[in-house]
C-alpha positions, 0 to 999 in steps of 0.5 A: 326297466328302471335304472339304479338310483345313484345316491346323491353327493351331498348324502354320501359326504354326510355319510363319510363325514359321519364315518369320520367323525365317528372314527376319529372319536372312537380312537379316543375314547373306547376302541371297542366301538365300530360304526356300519350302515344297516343292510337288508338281504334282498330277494328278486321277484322273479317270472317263473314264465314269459306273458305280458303284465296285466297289473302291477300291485305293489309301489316302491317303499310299500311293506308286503307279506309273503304270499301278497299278489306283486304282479300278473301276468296274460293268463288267458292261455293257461285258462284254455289249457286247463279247461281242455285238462279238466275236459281230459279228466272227466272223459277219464273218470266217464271211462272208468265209472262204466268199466267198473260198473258194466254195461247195460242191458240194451248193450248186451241186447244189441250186440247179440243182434250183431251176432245174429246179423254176422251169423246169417253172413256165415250162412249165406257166405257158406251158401253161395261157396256150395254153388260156386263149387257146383258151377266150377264142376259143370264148367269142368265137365262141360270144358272137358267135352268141348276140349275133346270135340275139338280134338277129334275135329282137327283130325277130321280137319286134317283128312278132310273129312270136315271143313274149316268153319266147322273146325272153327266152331268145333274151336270157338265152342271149346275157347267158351267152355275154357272161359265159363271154366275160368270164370267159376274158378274166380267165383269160387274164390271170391265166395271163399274169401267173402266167407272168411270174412264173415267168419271173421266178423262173427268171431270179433262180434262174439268176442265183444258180446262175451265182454259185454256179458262178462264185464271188462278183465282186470287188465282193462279196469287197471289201463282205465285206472291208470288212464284217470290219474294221468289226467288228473295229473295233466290237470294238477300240472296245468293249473300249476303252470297257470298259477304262475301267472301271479306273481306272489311276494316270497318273503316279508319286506319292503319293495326297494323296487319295481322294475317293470310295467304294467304292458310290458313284455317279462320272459321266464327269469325277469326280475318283476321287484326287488324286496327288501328281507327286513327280518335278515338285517345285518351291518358289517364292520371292519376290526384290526388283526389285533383285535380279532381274538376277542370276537367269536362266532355268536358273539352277542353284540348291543347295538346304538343309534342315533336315530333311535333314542334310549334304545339298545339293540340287540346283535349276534356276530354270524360271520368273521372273515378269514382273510385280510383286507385292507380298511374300506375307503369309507373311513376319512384318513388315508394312513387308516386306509392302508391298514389291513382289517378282517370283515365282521357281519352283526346280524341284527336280532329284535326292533326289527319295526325300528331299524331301517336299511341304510341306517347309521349304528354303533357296534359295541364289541366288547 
């Protein structure tokens, strides 16, 4: 960032010279004369966001109008960012162009194959339950002959009548029965939860071919709607975000200056330039306590300068100060300088072309 410009020594003695010379030949001649330097409003040109400069379009002292390109800044992330936005945004326009148009024909087609397909499941499903079933009697019936065989060889077993391997076959036989028994108990499970399953594949299928055929409910049109505009939206936003990249003039002016490079690293804030507004010019003088009544709020006000020849310029007093102050050091002598004095800002009105900040102007307040 540049540093201030200090004006030189030898213009600042001019400039109080001047003051002093004028002052002075006011106090004998009409005391209705003021004397003040013209001044300019100015505006910063301020990063609305954080990049680095890749171009900087304006010089000191150069006139620029509102809307003129001052810098710009790395927008090589905005670009993705959008492009990914507007991607968002056609997918959401995809959605709700076949909400409100239907689905086609091949659609509906294939999801009445699935139906089928489902369907078939259920069939089987309810099949292969019917025989696990049956395979759970017989093991039952066959479990209870075991379970009874066994019983009466431990009480043959007992009164000798049997031997031990016998009774231990008599046990192993039942021990299988219990197991096969076990087993078609499990199967009858698992058919069981296959078929719900199906069931449950069938009933989502037939919903789906149901809004097939129907076409999407109120609802469903509205959430695609809604989902559109929110895109859009996003995308409105993004390229918003992306414009800030280019740093425009706010106002008609003049560049008093720049102060970044092209390469530099700006955060969100830095002020790029500072512009002169040069349709809000003013110059302020100081008047006595006791010749204060005589000036009103838009006061009409004629201007001079030396350095503009045969040319009245006109002004209008925009503020009066409402408390004292003592006279600005600006004017020569010191017993002047202890007066009390009241502020008083002339905003200039027309040769706005002709008059330049920093100008020396006599102020008529009559």
């Amino acid at each position: 960032m540049k540093a201030k410009k200090f004006i030189p020594i030898a213009i600042m003695i001019g400039i109080l010279s001047y003051f002093g010379y004028k002052y002075t030949l006011a106090s004998e001649t009409n005391k209705n004369i003021y004397y003040g330097t013209i001044e300019a409003e100015t505006i910063n040109v301020v990063a609305e966001t954080q990049g680095k400069i890749v171009s900087i379009n304006v010089e000191e002292g150069q006139r620029v109008k509102i809307g003129d390109i001052v810098a710009g800044l790395n927008d090589a992330e905005s670009k993705i960012k959008l492009d990914i936005a507007n991607i968002a945004k056609e997918n959401a326009q995809n959605e709700l162009n076949k909400v409100q148009k239907g689905n086609r024909a091949e659609e509906i087609n294939a999801q009445k194959a699935i139906v089928s397909q489902c369907e078939s499941q259920v069939s089987q499903g309810e099949a292969l339950l019917k025989q696990a079933q049956n395979n759970l009697e017989l093991a039952k019936l066959n479990l209870d002959v075991k379970k009874k065989n066994y019983d009466n060889s431990k009480v043959m077993f007992e009164k000798n009548l049997i031997t031990q391997n016998e009774l231990d076959l008599s046990k192993n036989q039942y021990d299988t029965g219990l197991y096969s028994y076990e087993n078609a108990k499990e199967q009858v499970e698992y058919a069981n939860a296959q078929l719900n399953a199906f069931k449950a594949q069938l009933k989502a299928a037939k919903e789906k071919l149901n809004l097939l055929v129907n076409g999407a409910t109120d609802n469903t049109k509205l959430s695609a709607k809604l989902n559109l505009n929110q895109a859009e939206k996003s995308a409105e936003l993004t390229k918003l975000n992306g414009d800030k990249n280019i740093i425009k003039a706010p106002i008609d002016g003049v560049v008093e200056t720049v102060n970044f490079k092209k390469g530099e690293f700006v955060n969100v804030g830095s002020p790029i330039a500072t512009i002169l507004d040069t349709s809000n010019m003013y110059v302020t003088v100081y008047v006595a306590e006791k010749d204060l009544p005589k000036i009103k709020l838009g006061q009409a006000v004629k201007l001079k300068s030396d350095f503009i020849k045969d040319k009245n310029i006109n002004g209008k007093v925009t503020y009066i100060s409402s408390e004292a102050e003592f006279t600005p050091m600006n004017i020569v002598t010191k017993e002047d300088r202890t007066k009390l004095v009241f502020k008083v800002k002339i905003k200039v009105l027309d040769n706005l072309d002709l008059v330049k900040p920093g100008m020396l102007m006599d102020v008529y307040l009559e």
